[in-house]
Predicted model as a PDB file, atoms N, CA, C, CB and O in Angstrom, pLDDT in the B-factor column:
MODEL        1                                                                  
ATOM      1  N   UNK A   1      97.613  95.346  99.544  1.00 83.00           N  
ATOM      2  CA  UNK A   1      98.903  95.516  98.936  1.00 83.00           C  
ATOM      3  C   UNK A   1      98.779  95.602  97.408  1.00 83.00           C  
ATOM      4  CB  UNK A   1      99.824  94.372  99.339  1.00 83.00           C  
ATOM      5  O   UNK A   1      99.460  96.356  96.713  1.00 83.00           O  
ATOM      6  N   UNK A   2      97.701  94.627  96.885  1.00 90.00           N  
ATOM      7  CA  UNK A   2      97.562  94.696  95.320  1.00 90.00           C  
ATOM      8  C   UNK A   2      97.167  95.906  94.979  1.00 90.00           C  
ATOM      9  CB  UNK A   2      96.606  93.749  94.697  1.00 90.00           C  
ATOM     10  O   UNK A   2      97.646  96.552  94.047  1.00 90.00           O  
ATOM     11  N   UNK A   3      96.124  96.331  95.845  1.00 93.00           N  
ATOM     12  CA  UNK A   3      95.311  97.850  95.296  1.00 93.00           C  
ATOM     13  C   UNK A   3      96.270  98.807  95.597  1.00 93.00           C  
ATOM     14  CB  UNK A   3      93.757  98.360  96.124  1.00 93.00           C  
ATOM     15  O   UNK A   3      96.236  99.840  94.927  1.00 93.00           O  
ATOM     16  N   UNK A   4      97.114  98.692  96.454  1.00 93.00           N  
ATOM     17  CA  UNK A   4      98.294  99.976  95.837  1.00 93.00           C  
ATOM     18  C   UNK A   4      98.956 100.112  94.930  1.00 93.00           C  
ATOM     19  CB  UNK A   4      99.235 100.246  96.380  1.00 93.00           C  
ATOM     20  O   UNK A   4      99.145 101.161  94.314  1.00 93.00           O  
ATOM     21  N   UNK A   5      99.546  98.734  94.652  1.00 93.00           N  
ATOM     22  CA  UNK A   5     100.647  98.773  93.719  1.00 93.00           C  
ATOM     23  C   UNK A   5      99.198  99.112  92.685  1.00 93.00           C  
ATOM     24  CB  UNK A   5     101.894  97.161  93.498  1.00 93.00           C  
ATOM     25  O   UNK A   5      99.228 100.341  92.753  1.00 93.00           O  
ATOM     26  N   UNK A   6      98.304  98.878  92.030  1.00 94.00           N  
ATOM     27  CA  UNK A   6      97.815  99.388  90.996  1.00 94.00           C  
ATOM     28  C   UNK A   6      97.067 100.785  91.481  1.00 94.00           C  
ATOM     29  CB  UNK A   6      96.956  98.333  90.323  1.00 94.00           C  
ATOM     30  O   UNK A   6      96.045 101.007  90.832  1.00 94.00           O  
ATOM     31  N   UNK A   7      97.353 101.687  92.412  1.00 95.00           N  
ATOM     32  CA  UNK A   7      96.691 103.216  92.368  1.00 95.00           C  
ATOM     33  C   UNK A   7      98.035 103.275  93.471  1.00 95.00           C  
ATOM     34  CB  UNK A   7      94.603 103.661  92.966  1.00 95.00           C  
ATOM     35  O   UNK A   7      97.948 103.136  94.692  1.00 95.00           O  
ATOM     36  N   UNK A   8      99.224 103.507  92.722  1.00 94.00           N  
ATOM     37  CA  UNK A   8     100.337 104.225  93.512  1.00 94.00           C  
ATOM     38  C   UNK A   8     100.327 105.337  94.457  1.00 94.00           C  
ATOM     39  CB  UNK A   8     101.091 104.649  92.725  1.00 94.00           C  
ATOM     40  O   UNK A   8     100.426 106.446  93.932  1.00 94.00           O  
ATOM     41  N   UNK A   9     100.228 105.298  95.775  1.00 95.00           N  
ATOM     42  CA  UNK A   9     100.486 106.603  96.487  1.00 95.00           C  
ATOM     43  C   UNK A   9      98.887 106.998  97.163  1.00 95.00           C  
ATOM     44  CB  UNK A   9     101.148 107.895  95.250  1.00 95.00           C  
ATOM     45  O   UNK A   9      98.699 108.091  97.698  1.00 95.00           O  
ATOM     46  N   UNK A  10      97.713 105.874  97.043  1.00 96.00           N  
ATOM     47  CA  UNK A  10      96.571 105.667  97.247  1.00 96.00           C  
ATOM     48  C   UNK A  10      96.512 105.870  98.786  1.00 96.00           C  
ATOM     49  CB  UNK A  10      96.164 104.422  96.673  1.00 96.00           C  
ATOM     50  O   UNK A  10      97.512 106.147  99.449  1.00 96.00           O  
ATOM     51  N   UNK A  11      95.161 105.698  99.352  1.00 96.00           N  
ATOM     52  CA  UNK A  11      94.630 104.992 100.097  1.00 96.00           C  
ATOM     53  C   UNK A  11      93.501 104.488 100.335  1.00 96.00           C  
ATOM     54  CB  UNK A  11      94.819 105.279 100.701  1.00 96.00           C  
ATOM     55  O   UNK A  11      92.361 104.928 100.184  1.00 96.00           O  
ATOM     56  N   UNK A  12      93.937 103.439 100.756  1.00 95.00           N  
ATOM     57  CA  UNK A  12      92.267 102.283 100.638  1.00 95.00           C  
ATOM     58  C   UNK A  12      91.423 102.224 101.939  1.00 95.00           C  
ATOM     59  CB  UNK A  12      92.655 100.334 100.379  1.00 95.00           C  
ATOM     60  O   UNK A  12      91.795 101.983 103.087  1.00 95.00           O  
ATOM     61  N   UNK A  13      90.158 102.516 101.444  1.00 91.00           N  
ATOM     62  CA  UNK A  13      89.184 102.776 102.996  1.00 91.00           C  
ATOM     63  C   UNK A  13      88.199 101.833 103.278  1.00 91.00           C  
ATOM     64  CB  UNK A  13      88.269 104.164 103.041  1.00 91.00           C  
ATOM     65  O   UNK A  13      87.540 101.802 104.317  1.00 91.00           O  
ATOM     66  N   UNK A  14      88.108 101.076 102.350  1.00 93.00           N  
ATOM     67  CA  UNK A  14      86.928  99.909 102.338  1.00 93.00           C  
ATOM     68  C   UNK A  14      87.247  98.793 101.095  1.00 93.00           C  
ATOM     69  CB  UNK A  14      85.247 100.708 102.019  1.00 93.00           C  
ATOM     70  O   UNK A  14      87.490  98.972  99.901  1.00 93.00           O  
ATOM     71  N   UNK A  15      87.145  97.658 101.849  1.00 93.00           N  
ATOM     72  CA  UNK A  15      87.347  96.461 100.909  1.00 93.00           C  
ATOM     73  C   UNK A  15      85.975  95.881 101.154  1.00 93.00           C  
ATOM     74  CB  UNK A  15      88.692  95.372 101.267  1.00 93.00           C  
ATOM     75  O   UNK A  15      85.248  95.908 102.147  1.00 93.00           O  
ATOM     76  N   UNK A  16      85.803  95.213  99.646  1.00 92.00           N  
ATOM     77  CA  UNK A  16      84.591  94.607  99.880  1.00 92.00           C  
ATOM     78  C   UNK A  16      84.249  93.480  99.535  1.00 92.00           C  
ATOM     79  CB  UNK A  16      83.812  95.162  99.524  1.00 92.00           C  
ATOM     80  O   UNK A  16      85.205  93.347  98.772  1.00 92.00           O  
ATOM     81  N   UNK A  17      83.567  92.283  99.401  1.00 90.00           N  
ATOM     82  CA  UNK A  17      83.621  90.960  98.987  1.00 90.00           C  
ATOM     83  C   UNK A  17      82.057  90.574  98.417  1.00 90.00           C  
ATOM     84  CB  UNK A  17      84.151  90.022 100.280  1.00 90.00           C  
ATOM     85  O   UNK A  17      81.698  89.483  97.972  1.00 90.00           O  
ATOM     86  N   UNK A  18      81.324  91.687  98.557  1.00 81.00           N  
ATOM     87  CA  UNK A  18      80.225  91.648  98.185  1.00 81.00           C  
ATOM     88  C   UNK A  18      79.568  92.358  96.739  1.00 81.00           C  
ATOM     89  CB  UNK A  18      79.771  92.027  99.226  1.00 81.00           C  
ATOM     90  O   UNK A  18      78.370  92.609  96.604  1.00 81.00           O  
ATOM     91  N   UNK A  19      80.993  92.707  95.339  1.00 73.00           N  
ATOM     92  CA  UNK A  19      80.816  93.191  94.332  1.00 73.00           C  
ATOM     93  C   UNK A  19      79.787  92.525  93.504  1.00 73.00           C  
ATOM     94  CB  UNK A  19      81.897  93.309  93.849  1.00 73.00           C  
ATOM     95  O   UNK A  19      79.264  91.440  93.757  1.00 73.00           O  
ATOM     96  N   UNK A  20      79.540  93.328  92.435  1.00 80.00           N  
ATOM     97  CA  UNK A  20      78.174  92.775  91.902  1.00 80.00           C  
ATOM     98  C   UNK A  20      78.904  92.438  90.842  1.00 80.00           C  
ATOM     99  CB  UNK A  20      76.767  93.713  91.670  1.00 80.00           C  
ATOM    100  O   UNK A  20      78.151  91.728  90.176  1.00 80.00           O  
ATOM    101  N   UNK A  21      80.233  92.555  90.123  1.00 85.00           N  
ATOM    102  CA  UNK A  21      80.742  92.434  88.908  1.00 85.00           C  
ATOM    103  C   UNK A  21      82.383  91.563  89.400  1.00 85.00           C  
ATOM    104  CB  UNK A  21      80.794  94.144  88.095  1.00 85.00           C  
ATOM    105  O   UNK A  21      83.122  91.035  88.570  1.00 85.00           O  
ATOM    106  N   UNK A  22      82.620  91.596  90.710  1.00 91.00           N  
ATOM    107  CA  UNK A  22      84.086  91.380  91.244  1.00 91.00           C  
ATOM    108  C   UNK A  22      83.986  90.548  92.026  1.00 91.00           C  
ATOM    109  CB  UNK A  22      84.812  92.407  91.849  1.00 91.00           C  
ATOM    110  O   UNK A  22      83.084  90.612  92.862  1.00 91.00           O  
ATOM    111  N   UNK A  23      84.857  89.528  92.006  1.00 93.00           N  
ATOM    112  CA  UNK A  23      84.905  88.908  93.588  1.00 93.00           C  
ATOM    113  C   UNK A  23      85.182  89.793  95.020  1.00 93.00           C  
ATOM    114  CB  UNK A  23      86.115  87.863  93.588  1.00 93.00           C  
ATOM    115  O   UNK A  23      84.733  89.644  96.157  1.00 93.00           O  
ATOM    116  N   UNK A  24      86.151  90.804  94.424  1.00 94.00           N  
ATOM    117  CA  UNK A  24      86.215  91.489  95.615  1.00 94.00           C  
ATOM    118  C   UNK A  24      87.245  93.105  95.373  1.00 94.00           C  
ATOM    119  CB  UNK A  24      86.911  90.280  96.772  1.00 94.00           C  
ATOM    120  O   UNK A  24      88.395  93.193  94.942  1.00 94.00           O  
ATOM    121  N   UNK A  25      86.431  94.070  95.777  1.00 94.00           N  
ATOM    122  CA  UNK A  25      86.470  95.399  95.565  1.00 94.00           C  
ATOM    123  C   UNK A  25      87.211  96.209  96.653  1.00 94.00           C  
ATOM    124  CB  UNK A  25      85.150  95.831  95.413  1.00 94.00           C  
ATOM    125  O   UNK A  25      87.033  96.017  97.856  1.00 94.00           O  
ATOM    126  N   UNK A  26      88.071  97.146  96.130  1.00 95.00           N  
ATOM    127  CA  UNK A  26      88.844  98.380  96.871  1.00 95.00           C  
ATOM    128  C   UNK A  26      88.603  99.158  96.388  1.00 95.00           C  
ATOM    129  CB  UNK A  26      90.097  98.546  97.030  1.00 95.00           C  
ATOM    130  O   UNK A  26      88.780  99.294  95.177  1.00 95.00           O  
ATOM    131  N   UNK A  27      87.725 100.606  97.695  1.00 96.00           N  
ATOM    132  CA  UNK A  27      87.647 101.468  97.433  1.00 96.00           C  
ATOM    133  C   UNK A  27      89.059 102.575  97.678  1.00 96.00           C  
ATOM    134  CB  UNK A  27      86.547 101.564  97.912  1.00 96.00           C  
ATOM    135  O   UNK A  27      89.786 102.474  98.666  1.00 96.00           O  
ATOM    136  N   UNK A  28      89.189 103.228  96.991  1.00 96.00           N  
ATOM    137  CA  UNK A  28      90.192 104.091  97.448  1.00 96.00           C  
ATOM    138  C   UNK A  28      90.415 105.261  96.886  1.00 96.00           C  
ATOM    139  CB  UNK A  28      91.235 103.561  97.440  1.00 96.00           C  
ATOM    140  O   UNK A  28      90.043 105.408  95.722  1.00 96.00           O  
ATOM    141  N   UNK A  29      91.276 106.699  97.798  1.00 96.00           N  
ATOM    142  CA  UNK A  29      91.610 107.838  97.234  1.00 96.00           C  
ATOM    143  C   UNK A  29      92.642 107.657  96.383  1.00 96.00           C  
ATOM    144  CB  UNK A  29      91.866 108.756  98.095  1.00 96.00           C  
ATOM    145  O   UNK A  29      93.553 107.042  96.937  1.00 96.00           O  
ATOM    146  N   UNK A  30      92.853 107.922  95.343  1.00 96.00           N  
ATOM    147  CA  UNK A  30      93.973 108.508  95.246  1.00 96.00           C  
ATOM    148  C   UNK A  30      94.806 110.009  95.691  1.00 96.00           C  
ATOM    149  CB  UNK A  30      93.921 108.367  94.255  1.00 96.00           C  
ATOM    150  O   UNK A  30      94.246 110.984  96.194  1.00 96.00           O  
ATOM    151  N   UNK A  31      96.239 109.902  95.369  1.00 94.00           N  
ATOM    152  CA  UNK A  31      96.788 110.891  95.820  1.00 94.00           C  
ATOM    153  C   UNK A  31      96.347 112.358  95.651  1.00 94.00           C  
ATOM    154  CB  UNK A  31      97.820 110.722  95.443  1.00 94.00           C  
ATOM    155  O   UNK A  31      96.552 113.313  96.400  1.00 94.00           O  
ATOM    156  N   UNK A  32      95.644 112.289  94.398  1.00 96.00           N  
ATOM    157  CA  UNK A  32      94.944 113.032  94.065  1.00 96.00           C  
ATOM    158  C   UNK A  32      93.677 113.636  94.198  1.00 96.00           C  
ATOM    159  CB  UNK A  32      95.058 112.829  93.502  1.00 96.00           C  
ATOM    160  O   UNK A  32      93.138 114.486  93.489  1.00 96.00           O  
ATOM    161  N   UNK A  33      93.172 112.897  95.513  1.00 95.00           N  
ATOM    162  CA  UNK A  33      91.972 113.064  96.569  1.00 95.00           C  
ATOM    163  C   UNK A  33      90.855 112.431  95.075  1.00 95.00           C  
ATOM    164  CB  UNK A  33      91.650 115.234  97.425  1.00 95.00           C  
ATOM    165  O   UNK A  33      89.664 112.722  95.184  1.00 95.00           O  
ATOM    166  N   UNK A  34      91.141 111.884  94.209  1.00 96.00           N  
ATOM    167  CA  UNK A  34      89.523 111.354  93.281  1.00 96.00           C  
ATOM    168  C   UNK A  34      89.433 110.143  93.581  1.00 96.00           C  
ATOM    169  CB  UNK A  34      89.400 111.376  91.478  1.00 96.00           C  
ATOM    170  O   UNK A  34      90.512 109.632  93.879  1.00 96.00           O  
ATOM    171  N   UNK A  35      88.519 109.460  93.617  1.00 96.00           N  
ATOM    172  CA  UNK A  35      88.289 108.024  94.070  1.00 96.00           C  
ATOM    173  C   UNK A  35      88.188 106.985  93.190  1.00 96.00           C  
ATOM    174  CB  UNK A  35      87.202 107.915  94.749  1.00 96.00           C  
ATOM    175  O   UNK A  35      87.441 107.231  92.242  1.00 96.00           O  
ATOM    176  N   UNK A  36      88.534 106.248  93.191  1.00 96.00           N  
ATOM    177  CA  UNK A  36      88.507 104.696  92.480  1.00 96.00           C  
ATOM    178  C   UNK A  36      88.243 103.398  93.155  1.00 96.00           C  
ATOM    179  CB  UNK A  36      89.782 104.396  91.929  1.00 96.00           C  
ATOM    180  O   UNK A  36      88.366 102.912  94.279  1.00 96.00           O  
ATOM    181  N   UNK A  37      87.777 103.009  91.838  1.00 95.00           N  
ATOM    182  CA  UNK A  37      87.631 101.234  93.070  1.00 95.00           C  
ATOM    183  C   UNK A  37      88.686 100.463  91.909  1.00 95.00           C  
ATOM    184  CB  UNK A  37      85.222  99.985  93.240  1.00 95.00           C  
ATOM    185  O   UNK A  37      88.914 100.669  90.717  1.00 95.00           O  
ATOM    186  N   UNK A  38      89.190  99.476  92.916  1.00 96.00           N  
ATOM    187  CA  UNK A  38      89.289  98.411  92.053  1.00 96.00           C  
ATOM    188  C   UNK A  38      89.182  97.198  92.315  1.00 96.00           C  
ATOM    189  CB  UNK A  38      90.176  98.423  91.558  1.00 96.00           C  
ATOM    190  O   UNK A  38      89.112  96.844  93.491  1.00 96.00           O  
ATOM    191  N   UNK A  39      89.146  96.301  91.300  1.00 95.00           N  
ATOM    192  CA  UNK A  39      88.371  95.105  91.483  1.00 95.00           C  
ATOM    193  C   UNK A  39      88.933  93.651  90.929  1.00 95.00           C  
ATOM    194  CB  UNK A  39      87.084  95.403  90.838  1.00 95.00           C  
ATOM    195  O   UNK A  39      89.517  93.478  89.859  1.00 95.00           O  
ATOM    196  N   UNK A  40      88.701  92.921  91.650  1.00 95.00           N  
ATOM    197  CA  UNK A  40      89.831  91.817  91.830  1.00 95.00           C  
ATOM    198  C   UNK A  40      89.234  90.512  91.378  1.00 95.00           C  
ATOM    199  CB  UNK A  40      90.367  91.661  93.419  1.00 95.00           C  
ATOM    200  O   UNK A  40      88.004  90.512  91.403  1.00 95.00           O  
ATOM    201  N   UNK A  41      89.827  89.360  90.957  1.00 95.00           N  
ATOM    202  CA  UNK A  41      88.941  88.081  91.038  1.00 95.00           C  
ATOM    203  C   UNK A  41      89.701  87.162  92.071  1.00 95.00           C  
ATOM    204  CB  UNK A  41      88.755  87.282  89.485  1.00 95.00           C  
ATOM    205  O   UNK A  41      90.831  87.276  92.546  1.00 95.00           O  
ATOM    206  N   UNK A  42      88.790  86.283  92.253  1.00 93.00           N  
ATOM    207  CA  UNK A  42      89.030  85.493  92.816  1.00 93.00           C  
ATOM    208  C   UNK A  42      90.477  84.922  93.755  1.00 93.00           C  
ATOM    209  CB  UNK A  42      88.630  85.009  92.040  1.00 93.00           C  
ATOM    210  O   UNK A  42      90.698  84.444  94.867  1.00 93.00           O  
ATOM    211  N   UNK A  43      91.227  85.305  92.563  1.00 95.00           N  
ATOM    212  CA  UNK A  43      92.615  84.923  92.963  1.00 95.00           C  
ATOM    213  C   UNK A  43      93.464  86.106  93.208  1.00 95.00           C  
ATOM    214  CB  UNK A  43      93.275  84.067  91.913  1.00 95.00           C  
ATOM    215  O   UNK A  43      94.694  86.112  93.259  1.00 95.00           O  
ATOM    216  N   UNK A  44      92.900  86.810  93.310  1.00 93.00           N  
ATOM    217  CA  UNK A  44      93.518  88.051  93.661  1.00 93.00           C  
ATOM    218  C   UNK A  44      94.188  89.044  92.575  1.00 93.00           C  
ATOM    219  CB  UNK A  44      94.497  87.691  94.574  1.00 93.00           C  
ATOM    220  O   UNK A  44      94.856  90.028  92.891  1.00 93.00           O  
ATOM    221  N   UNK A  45      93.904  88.631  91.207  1.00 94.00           N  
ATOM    222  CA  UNK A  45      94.832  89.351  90.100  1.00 94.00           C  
ATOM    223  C   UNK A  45      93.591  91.031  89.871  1.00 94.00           C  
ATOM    224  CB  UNK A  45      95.041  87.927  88.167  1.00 94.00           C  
ATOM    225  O   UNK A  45      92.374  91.060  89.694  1.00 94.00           O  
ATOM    226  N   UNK A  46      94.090  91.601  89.926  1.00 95.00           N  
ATOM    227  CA  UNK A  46      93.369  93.224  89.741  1.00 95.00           C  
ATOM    228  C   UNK A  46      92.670  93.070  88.357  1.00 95.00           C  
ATOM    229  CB  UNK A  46      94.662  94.734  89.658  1.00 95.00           C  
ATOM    230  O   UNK A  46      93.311  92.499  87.474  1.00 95.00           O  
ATOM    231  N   UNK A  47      91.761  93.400  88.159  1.00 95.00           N  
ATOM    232  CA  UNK A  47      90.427  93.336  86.830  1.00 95.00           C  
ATOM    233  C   UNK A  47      90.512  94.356  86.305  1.00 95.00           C  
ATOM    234  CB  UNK A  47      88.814  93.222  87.149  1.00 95.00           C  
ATOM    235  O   UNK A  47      90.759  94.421  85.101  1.00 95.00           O  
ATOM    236  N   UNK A  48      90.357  95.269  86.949  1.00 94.00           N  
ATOM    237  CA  UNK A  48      90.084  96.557  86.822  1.00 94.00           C  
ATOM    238  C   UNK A  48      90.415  97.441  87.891  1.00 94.00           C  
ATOM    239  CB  UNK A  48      88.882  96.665  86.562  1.00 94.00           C  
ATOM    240  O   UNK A  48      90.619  97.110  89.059  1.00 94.00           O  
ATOM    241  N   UNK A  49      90.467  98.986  87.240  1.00 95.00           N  
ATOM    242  CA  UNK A  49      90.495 100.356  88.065  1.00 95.00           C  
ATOM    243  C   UNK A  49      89.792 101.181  87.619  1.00 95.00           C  
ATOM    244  CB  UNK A  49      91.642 101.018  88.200  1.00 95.00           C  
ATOM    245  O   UNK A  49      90.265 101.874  86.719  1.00 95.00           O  
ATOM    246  N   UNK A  50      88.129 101.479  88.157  1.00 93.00           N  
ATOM    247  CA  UNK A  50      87.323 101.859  88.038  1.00 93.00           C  
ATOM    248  C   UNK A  50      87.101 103.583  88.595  1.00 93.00           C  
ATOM    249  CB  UNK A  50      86.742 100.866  88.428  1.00 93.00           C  
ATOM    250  O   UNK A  50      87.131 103.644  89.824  1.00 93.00           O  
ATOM    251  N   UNK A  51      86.914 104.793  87.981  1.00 93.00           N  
ATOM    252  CA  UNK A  51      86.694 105.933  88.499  1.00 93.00           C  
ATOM    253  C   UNK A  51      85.302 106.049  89.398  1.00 93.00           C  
ATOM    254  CB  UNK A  51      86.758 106.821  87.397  1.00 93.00           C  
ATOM    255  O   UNK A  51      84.255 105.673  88.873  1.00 93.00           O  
ATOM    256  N   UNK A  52      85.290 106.543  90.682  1.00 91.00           N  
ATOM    257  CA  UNK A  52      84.325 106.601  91.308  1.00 91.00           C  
ATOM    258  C   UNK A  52      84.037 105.326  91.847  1.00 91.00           C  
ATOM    259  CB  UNK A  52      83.450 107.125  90.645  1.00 91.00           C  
ATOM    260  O   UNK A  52      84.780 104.386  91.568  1.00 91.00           O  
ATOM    261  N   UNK A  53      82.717 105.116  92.839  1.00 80.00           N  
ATOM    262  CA  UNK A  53      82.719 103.777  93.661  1.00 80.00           C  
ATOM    263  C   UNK A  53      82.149 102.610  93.052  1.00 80.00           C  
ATOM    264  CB  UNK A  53      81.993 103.920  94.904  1.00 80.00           C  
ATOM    265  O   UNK A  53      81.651 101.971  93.980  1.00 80.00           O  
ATOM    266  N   UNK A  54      81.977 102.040  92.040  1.00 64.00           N  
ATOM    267  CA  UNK A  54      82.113 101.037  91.225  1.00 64.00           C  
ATOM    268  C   UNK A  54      80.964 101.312  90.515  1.00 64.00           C  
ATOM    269  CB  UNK A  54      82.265  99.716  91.795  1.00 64.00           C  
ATOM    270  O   UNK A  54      80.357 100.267  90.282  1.00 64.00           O  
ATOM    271  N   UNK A  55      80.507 102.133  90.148  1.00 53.00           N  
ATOM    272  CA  UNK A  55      79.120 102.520  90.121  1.00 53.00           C  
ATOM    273  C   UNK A  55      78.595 100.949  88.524  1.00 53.00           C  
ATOM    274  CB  UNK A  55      78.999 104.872  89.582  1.00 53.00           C  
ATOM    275  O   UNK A  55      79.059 100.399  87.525  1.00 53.00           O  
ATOM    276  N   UNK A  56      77.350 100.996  89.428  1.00 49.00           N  
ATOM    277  CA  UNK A  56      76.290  99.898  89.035  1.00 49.00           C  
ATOM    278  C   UNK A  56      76.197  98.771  89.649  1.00 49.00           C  
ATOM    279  CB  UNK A  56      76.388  99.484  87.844  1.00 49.00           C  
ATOM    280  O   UNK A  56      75.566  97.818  89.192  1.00 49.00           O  
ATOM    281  N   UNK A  57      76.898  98.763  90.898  1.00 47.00           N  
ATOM    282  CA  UNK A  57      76.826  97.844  91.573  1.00 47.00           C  
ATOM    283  C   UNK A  57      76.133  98.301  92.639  1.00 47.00           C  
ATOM    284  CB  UNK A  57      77.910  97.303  91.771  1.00 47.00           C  
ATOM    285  O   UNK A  57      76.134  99.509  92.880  1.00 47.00           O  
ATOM    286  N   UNK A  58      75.459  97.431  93.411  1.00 47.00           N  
ATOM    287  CA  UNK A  58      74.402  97.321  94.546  1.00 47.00           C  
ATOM    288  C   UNK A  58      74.754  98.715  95.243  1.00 47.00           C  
ATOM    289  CB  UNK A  58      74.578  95.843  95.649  1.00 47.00           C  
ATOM    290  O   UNK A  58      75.934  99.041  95.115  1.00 47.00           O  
ATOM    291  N   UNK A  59      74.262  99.246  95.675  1.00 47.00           N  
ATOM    292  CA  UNK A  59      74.502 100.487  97.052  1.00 47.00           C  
ATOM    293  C   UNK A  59      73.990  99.713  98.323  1.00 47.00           C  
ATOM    294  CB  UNK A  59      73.375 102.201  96.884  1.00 47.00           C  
ATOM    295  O   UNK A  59      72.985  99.094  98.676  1.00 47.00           O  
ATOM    296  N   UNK A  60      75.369 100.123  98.880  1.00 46.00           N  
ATOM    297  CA  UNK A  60      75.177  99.254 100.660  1.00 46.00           C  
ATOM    298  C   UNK A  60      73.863  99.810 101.027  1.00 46.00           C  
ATOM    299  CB  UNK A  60      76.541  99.782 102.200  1.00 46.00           C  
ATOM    300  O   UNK A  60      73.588 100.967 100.712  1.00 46.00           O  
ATOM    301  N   UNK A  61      72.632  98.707 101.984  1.00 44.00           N  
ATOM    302  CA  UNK A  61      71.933  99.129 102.715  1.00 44.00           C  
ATOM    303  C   UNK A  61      70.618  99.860 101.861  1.00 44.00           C  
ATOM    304  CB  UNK A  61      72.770  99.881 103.567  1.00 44.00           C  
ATOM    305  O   UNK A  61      69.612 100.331 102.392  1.00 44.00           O  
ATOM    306  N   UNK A  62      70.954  99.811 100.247  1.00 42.00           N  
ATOM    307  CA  UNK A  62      69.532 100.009  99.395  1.00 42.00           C  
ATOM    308  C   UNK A  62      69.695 100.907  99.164  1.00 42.00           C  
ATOM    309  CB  UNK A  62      68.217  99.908  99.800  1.00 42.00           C  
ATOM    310  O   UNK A  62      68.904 101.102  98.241  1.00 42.00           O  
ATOM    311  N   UNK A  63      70.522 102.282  99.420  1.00 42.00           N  
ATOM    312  CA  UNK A  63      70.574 103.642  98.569  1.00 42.00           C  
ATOM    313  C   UNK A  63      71.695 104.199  99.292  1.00 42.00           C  
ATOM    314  CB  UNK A  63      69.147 104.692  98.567  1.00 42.00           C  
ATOM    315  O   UNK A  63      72.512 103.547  99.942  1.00 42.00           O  
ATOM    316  N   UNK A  64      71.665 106.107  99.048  1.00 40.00           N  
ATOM    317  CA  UNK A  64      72.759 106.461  99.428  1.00 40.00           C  
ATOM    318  C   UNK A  64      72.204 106.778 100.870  1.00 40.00           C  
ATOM    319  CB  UNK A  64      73.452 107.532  98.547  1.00 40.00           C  
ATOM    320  O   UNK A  64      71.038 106.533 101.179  1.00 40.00           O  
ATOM    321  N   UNK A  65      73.288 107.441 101.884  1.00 42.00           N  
ATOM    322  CA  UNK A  65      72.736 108.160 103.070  1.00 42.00           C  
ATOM    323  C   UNK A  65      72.555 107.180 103.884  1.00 42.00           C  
ATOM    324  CB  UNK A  65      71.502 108.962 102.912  1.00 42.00           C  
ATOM    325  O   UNK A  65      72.731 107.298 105.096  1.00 42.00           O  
ATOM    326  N   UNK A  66      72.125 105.939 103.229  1.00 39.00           N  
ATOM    327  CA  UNK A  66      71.676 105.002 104.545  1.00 39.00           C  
ATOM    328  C   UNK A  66      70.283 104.975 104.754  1.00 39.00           C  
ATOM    329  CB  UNK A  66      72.267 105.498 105.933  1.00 39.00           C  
ATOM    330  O   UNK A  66      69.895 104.412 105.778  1.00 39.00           O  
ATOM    331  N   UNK A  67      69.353 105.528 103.900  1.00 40.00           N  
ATOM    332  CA  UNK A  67      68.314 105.502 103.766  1.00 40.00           C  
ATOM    333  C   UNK A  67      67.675 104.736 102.589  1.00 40.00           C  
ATOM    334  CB  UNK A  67      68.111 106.565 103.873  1.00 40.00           C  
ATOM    335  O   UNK A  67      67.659 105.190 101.444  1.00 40.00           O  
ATOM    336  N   UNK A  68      66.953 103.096 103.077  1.00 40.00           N  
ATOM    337  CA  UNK A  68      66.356 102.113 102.146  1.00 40.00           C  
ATOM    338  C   UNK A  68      66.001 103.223 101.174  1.00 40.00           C  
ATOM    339  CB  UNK A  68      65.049 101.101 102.732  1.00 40.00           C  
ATOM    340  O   UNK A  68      65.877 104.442 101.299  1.00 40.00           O  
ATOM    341  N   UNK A  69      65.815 101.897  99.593  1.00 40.00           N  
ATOM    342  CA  UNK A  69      65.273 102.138  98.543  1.00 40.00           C  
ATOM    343  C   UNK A  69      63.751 101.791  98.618  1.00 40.00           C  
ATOM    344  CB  UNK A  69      65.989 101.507  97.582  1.00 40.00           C  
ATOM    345  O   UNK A  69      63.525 100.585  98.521  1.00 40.00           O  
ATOM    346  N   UNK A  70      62.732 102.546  98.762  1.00 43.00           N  
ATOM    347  CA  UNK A  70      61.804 101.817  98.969  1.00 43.00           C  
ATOM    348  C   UNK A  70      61.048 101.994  97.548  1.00 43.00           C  
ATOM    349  CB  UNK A  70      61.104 102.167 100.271  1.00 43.00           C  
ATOM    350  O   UNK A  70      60.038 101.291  97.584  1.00 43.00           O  
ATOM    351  N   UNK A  71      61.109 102.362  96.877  1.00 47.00           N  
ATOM    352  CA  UNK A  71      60.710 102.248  94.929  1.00 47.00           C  
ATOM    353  C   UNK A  71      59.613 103.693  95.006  1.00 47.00           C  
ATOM    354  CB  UNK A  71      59.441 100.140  94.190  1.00 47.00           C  
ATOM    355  O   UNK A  71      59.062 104.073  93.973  1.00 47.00           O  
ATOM    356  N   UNK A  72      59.410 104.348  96.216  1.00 46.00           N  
ATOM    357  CA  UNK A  72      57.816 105.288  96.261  1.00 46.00           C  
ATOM    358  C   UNK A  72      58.907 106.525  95.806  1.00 46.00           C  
ATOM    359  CB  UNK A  72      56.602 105.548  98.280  1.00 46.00           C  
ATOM    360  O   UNK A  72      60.089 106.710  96.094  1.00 46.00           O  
ATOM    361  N   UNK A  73      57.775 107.409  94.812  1.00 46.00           N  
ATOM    362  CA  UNK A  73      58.165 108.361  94.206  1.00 46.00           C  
ATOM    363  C   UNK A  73      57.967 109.276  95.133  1.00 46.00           C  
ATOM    364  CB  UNK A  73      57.655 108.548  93.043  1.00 46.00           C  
ATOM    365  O   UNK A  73      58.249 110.453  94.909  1.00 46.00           O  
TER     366      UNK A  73                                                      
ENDMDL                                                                          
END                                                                             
């Protein structure tokens, strides 16, 4: 409910509790099909509204695709 009222007319596809900078993160479209996260503390007050998926924070599962980071060039 918070992450709408701050990206009006949104939709949210993934919440997360595992932010590297947030207690806890919404990914979402906007109406405008571009994506944002935003990011919450603890108590639920909105931190931020970030363009794109929070970038610098962890990538689920070690990279993109779903395929580990394994560090080999």
């Amino acid at each position: 409910e918070k992450a709408l009222a701050a990206v009006p007319g949104g939709t949210v596809y993934r919440v997360e509790t595992d932010a590297g900078d947030a207690a806890y993160e919404a990914h979402m479209t906007k109406a405008d099909g571009t994506e944002v996260t935003v990011k919450f503390a603890k108590d639920l007050t909105v931190t931020a509204v970030e363009a794109g998926m929070g970038q610098g924070d962890p990538a689920p599962g070690g990279g993109r695709g779903g395929q580990p980071n394994t560090g080999n060039a």
